[in-house]
C-alpha positions in Angstrom: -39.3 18.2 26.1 -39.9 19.8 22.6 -43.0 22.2 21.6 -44.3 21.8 18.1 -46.8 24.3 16.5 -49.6 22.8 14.7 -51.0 25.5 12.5 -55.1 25.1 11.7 -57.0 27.3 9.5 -58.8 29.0 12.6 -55.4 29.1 15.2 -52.3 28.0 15.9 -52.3 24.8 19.2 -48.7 24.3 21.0 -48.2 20.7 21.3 -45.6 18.9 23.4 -43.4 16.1 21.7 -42.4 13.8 24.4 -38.8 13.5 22.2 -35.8 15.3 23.7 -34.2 18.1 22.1 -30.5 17.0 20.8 -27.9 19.1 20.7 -26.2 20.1 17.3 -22.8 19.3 18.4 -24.2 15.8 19.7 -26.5 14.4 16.3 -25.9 11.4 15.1 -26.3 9.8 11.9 -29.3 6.8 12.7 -30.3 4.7 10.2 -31.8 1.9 12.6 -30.3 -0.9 10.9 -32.1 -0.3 7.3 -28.5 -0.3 5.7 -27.6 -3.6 7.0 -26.3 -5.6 3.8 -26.7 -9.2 3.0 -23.3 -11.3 3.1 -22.2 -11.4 -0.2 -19.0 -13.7 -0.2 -17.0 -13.8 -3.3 -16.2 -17.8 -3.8 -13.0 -19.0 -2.5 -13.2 -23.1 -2.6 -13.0 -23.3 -6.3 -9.2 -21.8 -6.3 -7.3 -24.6 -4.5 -4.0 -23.2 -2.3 -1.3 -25.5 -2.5 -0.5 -27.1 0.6 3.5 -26.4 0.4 4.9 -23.6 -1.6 8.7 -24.4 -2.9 11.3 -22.0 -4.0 11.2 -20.4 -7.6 14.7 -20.4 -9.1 16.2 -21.3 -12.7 12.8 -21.9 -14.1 11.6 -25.0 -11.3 10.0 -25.2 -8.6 13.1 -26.4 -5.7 13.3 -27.7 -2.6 14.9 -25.1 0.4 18.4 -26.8 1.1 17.6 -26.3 4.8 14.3 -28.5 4.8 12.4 -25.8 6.6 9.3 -24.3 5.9 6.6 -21.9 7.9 3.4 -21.4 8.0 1.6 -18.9 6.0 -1.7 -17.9 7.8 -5.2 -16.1 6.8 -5.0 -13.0 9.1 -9.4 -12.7 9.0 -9.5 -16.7 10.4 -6.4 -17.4 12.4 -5.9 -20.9 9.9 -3.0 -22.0 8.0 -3.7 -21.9 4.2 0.1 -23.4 3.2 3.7 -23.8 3.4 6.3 -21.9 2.5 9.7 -22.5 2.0 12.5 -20.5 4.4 15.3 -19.4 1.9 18.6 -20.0 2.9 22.2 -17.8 2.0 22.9 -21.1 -0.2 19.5 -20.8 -1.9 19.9 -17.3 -2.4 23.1 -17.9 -3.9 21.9 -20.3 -6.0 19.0 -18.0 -7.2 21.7 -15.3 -8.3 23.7 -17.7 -9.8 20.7 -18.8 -11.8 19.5 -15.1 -12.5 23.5 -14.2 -13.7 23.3 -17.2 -16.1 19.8 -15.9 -17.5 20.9 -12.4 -17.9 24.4 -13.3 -19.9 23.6 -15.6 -21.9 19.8 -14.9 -22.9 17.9 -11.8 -21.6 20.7 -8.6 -22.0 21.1 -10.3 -26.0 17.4 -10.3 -26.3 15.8 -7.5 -28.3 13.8 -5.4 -26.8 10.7 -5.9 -29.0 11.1 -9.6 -27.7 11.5 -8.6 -24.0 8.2 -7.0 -24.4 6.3 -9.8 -25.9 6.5 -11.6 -22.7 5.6 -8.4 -20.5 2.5 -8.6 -22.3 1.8 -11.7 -22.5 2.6 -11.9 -18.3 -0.5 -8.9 -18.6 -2.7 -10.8 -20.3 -2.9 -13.8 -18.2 -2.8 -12.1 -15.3 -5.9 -10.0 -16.8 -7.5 -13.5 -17.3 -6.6 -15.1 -13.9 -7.3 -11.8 -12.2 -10.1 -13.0 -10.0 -8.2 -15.9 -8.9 -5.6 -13.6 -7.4 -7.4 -11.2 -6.3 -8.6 -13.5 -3.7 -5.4 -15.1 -3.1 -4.3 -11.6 -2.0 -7.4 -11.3 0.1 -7.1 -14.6 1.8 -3.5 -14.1 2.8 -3.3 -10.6 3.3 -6.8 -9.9 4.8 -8.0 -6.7 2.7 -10.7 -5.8 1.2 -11.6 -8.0 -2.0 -13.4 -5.0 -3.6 -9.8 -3.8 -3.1 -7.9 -6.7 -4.0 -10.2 -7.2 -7.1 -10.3 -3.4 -8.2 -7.8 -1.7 -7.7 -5.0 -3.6 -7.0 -4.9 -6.0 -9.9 -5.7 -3.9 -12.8 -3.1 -1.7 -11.5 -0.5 -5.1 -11.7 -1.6 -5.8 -15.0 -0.8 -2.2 -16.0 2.0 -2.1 -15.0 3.0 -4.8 -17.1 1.7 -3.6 -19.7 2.8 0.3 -19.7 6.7 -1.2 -19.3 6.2 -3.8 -22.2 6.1 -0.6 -24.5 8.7 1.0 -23.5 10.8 -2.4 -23.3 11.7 -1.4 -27.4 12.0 2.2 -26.7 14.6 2.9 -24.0 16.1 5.6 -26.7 13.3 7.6 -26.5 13.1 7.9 -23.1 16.5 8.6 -22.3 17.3 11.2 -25.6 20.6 11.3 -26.8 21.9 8.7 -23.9 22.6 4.5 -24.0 21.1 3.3 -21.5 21.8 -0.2 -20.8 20.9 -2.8 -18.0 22.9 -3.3 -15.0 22.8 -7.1 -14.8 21.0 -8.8 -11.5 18.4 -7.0 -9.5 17.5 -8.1 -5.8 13.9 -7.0 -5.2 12.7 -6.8 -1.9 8.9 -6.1 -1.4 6.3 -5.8 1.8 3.2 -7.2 3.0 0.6 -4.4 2.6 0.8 -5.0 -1.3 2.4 -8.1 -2.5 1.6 -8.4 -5.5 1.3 -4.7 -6.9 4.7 -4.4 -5.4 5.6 -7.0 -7.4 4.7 -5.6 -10.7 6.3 -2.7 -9.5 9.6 -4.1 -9.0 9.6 -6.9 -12.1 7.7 -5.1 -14.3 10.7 -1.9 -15.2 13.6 -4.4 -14.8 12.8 -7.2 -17.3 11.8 -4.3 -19.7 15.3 -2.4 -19.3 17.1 -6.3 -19.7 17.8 -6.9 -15.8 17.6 -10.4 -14.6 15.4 -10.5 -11.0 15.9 -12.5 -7.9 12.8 -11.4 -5.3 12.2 -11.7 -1.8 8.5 -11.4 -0.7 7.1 -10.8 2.9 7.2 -13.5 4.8 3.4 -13.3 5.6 2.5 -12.6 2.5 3.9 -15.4 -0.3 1.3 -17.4 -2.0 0.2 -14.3 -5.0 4.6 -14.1 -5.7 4.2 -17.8 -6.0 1.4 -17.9 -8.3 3.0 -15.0 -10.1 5.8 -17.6 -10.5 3.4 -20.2 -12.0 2.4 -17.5 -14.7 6.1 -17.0 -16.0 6.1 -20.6 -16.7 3.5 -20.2 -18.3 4.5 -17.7 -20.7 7.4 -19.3 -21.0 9.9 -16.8 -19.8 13.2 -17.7 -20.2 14.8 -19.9 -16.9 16.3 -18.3 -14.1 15.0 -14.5 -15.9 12.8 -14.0 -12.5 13.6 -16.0 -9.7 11.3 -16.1 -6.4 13.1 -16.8 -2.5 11.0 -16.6 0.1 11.7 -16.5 3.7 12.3 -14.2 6.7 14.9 -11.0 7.2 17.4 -13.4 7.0 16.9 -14.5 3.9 16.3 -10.6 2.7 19.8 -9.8 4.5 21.7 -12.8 2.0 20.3 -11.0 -0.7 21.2 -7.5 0.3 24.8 -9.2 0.9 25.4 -11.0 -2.0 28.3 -9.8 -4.4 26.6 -10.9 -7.5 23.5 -8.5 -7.5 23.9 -5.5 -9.2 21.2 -3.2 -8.1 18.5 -3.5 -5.4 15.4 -2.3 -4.3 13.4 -2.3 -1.1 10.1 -1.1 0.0 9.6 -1.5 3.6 10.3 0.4 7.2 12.8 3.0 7.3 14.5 1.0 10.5 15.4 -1.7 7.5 16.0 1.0 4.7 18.8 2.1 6.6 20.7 -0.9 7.5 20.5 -1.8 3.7 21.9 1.3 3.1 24.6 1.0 5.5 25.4 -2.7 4.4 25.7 -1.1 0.2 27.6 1.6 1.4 31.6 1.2 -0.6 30.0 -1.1 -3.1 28.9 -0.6 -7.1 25.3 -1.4 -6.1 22.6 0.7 -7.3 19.9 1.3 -4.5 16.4 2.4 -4.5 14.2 2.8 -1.5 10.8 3.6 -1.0 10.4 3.4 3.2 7.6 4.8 5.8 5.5 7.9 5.5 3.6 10.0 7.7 1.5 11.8 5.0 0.2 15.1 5.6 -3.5 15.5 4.3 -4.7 19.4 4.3 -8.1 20.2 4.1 -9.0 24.4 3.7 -11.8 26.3 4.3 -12.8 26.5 1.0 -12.7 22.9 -0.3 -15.5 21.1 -1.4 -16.3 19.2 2.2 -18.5 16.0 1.6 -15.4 15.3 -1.2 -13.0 16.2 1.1 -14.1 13.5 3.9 -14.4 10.9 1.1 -10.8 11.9 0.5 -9.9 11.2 3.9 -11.4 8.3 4.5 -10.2 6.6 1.6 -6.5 7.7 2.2 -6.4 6.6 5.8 -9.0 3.5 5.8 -7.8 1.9 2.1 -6.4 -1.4 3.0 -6.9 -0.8 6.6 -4.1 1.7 6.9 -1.5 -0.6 5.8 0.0 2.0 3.3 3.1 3.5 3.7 1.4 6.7 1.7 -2.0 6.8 4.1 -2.7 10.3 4.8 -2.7 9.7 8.7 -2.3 13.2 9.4 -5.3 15.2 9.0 -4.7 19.1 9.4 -8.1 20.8 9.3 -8.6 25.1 9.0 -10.3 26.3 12.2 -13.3 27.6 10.5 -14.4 24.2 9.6 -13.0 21.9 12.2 -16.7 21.2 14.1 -18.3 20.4 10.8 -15.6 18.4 9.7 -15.4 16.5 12.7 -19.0 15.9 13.1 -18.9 14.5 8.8 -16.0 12.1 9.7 -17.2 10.7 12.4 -20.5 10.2 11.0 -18.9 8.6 7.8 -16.3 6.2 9.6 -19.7 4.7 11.6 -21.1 3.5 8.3 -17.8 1.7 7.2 -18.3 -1.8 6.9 -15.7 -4.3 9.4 -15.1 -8.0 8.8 -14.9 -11.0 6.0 -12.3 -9.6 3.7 -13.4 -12.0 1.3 -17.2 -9.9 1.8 -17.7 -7.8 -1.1 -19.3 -5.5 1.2 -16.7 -4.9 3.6 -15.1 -1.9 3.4 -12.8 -2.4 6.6 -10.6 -5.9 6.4 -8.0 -7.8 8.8 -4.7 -6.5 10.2 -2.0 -8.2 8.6 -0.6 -9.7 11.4 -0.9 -10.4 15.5 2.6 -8.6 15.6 1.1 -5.3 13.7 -2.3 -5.5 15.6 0.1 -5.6 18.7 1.8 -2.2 17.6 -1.3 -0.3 16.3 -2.8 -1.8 19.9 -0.2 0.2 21.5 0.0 3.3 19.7 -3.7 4.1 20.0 -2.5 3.5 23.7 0.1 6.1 23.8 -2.3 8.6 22.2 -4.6 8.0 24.7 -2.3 8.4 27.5 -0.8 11.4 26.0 -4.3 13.3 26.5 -5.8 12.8 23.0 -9.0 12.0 22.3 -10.0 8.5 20.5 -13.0 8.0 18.3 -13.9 4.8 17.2 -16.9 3.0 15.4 -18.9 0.9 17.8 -18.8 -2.1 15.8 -18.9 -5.8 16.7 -15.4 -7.7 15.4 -15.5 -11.2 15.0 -14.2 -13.9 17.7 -11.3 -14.8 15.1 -8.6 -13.1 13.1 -6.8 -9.9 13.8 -9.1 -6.5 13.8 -9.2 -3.1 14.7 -11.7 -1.0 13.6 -11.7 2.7 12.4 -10.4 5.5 14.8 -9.2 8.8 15.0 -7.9 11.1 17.5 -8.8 14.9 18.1 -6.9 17.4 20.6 -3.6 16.1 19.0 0.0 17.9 19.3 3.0 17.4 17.2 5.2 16.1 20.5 2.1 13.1 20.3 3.9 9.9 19.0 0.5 9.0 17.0 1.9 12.6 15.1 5.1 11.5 14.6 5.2 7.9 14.5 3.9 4.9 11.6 0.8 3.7 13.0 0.3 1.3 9.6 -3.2 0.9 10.6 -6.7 2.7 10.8 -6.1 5.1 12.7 -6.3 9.5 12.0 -4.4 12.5 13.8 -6.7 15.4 13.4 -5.6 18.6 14.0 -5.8 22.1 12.8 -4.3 25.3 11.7 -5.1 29.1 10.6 -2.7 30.2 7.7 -1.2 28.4 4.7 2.1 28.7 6.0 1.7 27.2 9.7 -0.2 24.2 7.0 2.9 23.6 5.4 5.5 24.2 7.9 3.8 21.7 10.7 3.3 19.4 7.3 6.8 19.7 6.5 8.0 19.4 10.3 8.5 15.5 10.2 11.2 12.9 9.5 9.3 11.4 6.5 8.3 12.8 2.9 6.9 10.3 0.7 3.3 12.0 0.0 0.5 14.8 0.6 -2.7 15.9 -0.4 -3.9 19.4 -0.7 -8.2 20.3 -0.4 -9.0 23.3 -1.9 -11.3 25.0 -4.7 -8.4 27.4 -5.2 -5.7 26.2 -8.0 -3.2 28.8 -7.2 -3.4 27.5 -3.5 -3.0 24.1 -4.5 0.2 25.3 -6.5 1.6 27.2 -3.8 1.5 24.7 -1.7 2.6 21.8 -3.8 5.8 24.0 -4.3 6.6 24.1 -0.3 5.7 21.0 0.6 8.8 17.9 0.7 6.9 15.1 -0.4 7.8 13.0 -4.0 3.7 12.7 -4.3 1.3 15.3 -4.0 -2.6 14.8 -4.6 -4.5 17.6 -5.4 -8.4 17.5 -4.1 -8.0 13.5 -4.3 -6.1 10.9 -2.3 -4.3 7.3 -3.5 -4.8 7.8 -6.9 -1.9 5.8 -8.8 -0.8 5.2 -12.6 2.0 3.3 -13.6 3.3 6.5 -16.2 4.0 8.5 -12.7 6.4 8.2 -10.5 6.2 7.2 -7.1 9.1 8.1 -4.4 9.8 9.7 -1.5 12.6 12.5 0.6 14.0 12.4 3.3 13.8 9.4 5.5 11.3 7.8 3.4 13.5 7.0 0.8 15.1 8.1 -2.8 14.5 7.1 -6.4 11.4 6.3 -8.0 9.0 3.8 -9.1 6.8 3.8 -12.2 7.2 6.6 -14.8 10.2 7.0 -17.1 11.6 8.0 -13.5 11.5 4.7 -12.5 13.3 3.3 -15.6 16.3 5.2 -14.7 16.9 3.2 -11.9 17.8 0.1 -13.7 19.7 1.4 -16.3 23.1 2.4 -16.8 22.9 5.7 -18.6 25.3 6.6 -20.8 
């Protein structure tokens, strides 16, 4: 029971409230269901998927020598929006063939002022035909289409655009060298971005006068294939970007093949190392960009309410399904009950189901295979004596789904500590000092990124300095730009991506 004091001009009468007295510790966040939001789909019926998706090489649109093709599925509904065709070594071969033949006889002699007209003219169409994409991305890949919409295809069509200018202008960034292309470049991309990774890859090559031949996730094809309608459209040159699709195997041709010059690969380190293994003794260039297990450090005297916005967006964005997700969470002891209690108040109010919803803030897992491992992760944790949090929120009937969680009472020995989760799912733990931050940071087989918290900038300095990351966000999280470069140490990769950085690796430099 609570007692209230009513205060009256002539006394002061004790009243009893028949509400119990809640703990501190125990409040929760209620807002009785007054922040429900309407359903606001965005409209998918008036963008017609192709019912079977052929191979891109040469300029046209082939068959797969081998006949076979397999299903691509919509992760949030369990149904099959197309067919794709299964790439085999011959097709491959085919498609280097075809991108040698482009980069001989047209593309390496083209200027570069010319090279860039058709970067930006791939920009601007995609600017125009962004919404059609954007939920193409959503539909096969299951996230957000607030996400899919903005963020991920302006960024596409910046990237375009930033490597367009410096398509005439390799001199400049390179002073007093000659850097020149390195022929054909074998481009193999995941499933948590398709078609930012895309960009990514193409983008840097056709600007420094490579010739492509990509190989997109195999759950996740319909966006490369639409992004090989567009350079018909613009009327890039045959065989200049040249789409396979397909399984590892058809990856593992490609990574064979003696005609490519340089490749690139963002995936799992597991893969990053056999491709390394299978270069090694040959003239190939290689850049990869692998798993992470990114530290995020939050100090006493960071700005809080920012802070948990910081969090939540680098561990929840795209459902986890980020190979940069700040999935470790090292809090300062001072502030570890408040911060706590903010987080799990916050991840309650995030919103789980239709991707295509542009309320929903939490989409599908990619795949029944990748809910399976996330599934047993969380498990281990669990059995390893940590501490699962979850939103009690209702998932639908179809589809793959998992909804937010993290874990408290974690150790570094925990495999949820060590291990890519690639999914919506947070190791909290805590520290003292500065230096036990950055040396249980550091104590991990990846590197790719970080983010500091802190209102101090020589803190945030010191620490940027110790910690072995390539990308380091400073009282922010997942902030990207196409004019810096993105990379990782250790086992999450070398070279870089974006930047003048990410020029180098397709040039010869001279």
């Amino acid at each position: 029971m609570k007692t209230k004091l009513k205060l009256s001009a002539k006394r002061a009468v004790a009243t009893v409230s028949s509400q119990p007295v809640v703990p501190l510790r125990e409040r929760r966040l209620n807002f009785d269901g007054k922040w429900d939001y309407a359903p606001a789909p965005e409209d998918s019926k008036s963008y017609v998927i192709a019912p079977r998706h052929e191979l891109f090489i040469g300029g046209k649109l082939v068959k797969p020598k081998s006949g076979k093709y397999f299903a691509s599925v919509n992760p949030a509904t369990e149904e099959k929006l197309t067919e794709i065709a299964a790439a085999d070594a011959s097709d491959v071969d085919k498609a280097v063939k075809a991108a040698r033949s482009a980069y001989e006889k047209v593309w390496s002699k083209m200027p570069g002022r010319e090279r860039g007209k058709y970067l930006y003219r791939i920009a601007r169409i995609i600017q125009e035909k962004a919404r059609e994409l954007a939920v193409l991305e959503t539909m096969d890949g299951g996230k957000p289409i607030k996400e899919s919409r903005d963020i991920d295809l302006p960024l596409v069509a910046a990237h375009f655009f930033y490597h367009a200018g410096w398509a005439d202008k390799l001199k400049y960034a390179f002073p007093g060298k000659n850097p020149q292309p390195l022929g054909v470049a074998g481009q193999i991309i995941p499933w948590n971005f398709p078609l930012l990774m895309a960009a990514w890859k193409i983008a840097p090559a056709l600007a420094c006068g490579n010739t492509v031949v990509l190989k997109p996730a195999e759950t996740t094809s319909i966006t490369a294939m639409r992004l090989a309608q567009i350079f018909q459209e613009t009327e890039l040159p045959d065989g200049v970007v040249n789409i396979v699709t397909g399984a590892g195997e058809t990856g593992a041709a490609l990574v064979n093949h003696p005609g490519v010059d340089k490749l690139a690969f963002t995936g799992s380190t597991e893969v990053g190392k056999r491709i390394a293994q299978a270069i090694a003794g040959t003239k190939k260039k290689l850049t990869l960009e692998l798993g992470g297990k990114a530290a995020n450090i939050l100090f006493e005297d960071a700005p809080i309410d920012q802070a948990i916005e910081g969090v939540i967006a680098g561990i929840y964005f795209n459902q986890g399904h980020a190979c940069c997700a700040g999935s470790r969470l090292f809090v300062q002891e001072g502030i570890y009950p408040t911060v706590i209690k903010k987080l799990r108040d916050r991840i309650r109010t995030l919103r789980v189901g239709n991707p295509l919803d542009k309320n929903t803030d939490i989409g599908a897992i990619n795949s029944k295979p990748q809910l399976e491992k996330i599934k047993m992760l969380v498990q281990s944790g669990v059995d390893e004596g940590a501490e699962l949090t979850q939103t009690q929120c209702s998932l639908p009937a179809k589809g793959y789904w998992f909804p937010p969680s993290f874990f408290t009472g974690v150790t570094m020995a925990n495999r949820i500590a060590q291990e890519e989760v690639f999914g919506p799912v947070l190791s909290v733990m805590t520290f003292r000092t500065p230096e036990e931050a950055f040396e249980r940071a550091n104590n991990i087989p990846y590197g790719l990124s970080a983010g500091v918290w802190t209102d101090k900038g020589s803190k945030i300095f010191k620490l940027v300095n110790k910690l072995r990351a390539g990308v380091v966000w400073a009282n922010t999280y997942n902030k990207f730009d196409p004019t810096s470069p993105f990379g990782g140490y250790k086992e999450s990769g070398f070279g870089r991506e974006g930047g003048v950085q990410g020029l180098a690796g397709y040039c010869r430099i001279s």
